[in-house]
C-alpha positions in Angstrom: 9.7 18.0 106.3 7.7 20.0 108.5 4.4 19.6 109.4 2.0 22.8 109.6 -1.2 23.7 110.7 -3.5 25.1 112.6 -5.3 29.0 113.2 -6.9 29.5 116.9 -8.3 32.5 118.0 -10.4 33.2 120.7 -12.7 36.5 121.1 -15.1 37.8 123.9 -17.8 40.5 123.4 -20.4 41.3 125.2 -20.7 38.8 127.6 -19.7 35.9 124.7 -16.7 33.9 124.2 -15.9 32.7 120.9 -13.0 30.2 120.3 -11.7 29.6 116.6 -10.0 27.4 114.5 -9.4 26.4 110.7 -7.9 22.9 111.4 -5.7 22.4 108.3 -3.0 20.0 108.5 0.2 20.7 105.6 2.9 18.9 105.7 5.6 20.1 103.3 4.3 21.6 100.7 1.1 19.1 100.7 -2.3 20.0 102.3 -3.0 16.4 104.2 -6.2 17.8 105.8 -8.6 20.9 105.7 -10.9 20.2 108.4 -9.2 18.3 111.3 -10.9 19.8 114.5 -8.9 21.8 116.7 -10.9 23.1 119.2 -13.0 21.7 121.8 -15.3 22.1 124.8 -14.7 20.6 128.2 -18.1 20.1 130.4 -15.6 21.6 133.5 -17.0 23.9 135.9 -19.5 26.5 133.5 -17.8 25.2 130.5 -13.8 25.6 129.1 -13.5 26.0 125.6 -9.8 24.9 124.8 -8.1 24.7 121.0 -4.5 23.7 120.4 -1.8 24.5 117.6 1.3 22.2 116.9 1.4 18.6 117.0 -1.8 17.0 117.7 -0.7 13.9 119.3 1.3 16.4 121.4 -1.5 18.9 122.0 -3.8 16.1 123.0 -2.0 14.8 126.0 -1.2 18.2 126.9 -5.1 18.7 127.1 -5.5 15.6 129.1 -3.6 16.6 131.6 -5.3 20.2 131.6 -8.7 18.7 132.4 -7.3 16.9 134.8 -5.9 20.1 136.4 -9.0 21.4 135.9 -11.3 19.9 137.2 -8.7 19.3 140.3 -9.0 23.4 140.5 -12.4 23.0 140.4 -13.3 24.8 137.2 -11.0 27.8 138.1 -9.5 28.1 134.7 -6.8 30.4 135.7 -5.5 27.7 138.7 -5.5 25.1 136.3 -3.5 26.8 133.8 -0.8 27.4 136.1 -0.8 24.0 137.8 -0.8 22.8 133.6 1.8 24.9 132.9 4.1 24.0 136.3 3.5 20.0 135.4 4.2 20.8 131.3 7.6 22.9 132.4 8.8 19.8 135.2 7.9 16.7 134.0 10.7 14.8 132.3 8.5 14.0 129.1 5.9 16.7 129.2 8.4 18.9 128.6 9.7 17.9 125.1 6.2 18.3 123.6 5.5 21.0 121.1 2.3 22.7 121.1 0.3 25.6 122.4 -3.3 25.5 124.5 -5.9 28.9 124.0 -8.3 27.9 126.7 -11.6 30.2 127.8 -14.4 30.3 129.8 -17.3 33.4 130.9 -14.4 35.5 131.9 -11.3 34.8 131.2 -8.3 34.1 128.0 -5.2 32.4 128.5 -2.6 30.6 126.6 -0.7 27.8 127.6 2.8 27.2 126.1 5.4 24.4 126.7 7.9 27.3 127.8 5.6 27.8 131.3 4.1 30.4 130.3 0.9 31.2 131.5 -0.2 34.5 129.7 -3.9 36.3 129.7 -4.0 39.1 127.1 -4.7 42.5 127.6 -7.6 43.0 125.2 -10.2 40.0 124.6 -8.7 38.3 121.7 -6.0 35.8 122.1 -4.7 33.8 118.7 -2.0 31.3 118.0 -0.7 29.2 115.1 0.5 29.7 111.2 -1.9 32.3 111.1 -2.2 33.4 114.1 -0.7 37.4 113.9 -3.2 37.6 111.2 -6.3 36.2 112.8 -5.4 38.4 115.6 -5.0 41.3 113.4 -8.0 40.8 111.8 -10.1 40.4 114.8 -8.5 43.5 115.8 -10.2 45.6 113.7 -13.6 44.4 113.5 -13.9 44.1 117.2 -13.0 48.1 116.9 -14.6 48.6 113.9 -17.6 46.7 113.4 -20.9 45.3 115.0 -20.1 42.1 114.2 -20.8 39.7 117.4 -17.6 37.6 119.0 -18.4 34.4 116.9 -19.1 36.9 113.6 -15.8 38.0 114.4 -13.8 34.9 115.1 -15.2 33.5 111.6 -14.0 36.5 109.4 -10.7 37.0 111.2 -10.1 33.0 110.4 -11.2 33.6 106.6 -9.3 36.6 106.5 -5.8 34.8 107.6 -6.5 31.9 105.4 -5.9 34.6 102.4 -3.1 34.9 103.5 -1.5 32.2 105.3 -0.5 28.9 103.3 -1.1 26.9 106.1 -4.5 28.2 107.7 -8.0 27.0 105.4 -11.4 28.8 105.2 -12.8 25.5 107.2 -13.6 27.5 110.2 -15.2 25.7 113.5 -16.6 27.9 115.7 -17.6 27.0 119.5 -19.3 30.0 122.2 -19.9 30.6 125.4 -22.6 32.7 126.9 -24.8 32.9 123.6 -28.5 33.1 123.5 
């Protein structure tokens, strides 16, 4: 059996950073969590937010060694990433874990994955996960369409992927950057 879970999604408007996720943990056909928490902050330079999709155990030691990098790169979240991404691609067991990283700060999105890829997105919304095309989809369109603010956003887009993906739940945790 498989185990499932996990929505991220990160948003920035005007001058905000939002970073998303629904935290439920399936395994099989079984929901074993709703509200496992998937995203954190990291007190690094003006403040990272980072969430992870896959396996947590996995995810977790990925994240240690990002703050490590980190805070080595001095809050530069863009050198850390790749100096993340270099040790995740060489090391002999870093290698085999499974997971993906959305980190943000102020001004920048990037995802981590375990492939070395170090990738910033052309518009300011970045998801991953089950439901991550639809959170991304979502957010799509009311960032577009709507006055909604980046955390306004980053809540709907969640609730609207958990309609539709089994494995993402309406549990939505919600961390900013750069709001009043």
């Amino acid at each position: 059996m498989e185990i499932h879970g996990t929505t991220i999604l990160a948003v920035r408007k005007d001058g905000v950073t939002a970073l998303a996720g629904d935290g439920q943990v399936t395994f099989g056909q079984t929901v074993l969590k709703r509200g496992a928490v998937k995203v954190r902050r990291l007190e690094v330079g003006g403040g990272v937010l980072v969430g992870f999709a896959g396996g947590a155990a996995d995810a977790l030691a990925l994240l240690e060694r990002f703050e490590e990098k980190l805070q080595e790169a001095k809050g530069n979240l863009l050198k850390g990433a790749v100096e993340t991404a270099k040790l995740w691609r060489t090391d002999r067991i870093l290698r085999h874990l499974q997971a993906m990283i959305v980190a943000a700060d102020r001004e920048n999105l990037v995802l981590l994955s375990g492939t070395g890829e170090v990738i910033t997105p052309e518009e300011p919304l970045l998801a991953v996960g089950s439901g991550g095309p639809y959170a991304l989809a979502a957010a799509k369109a009311l960032l577009r369409h709507s006055a909604l603010s980046a955390r306004e956003i980053a809540e709907e887009a969640i609730k609207i992927a958990a309609e539709v993906d089994l494995y993402t739940s309406g549990q939505v945790t919600v961390l900013t950057l750069g709001e009043a």
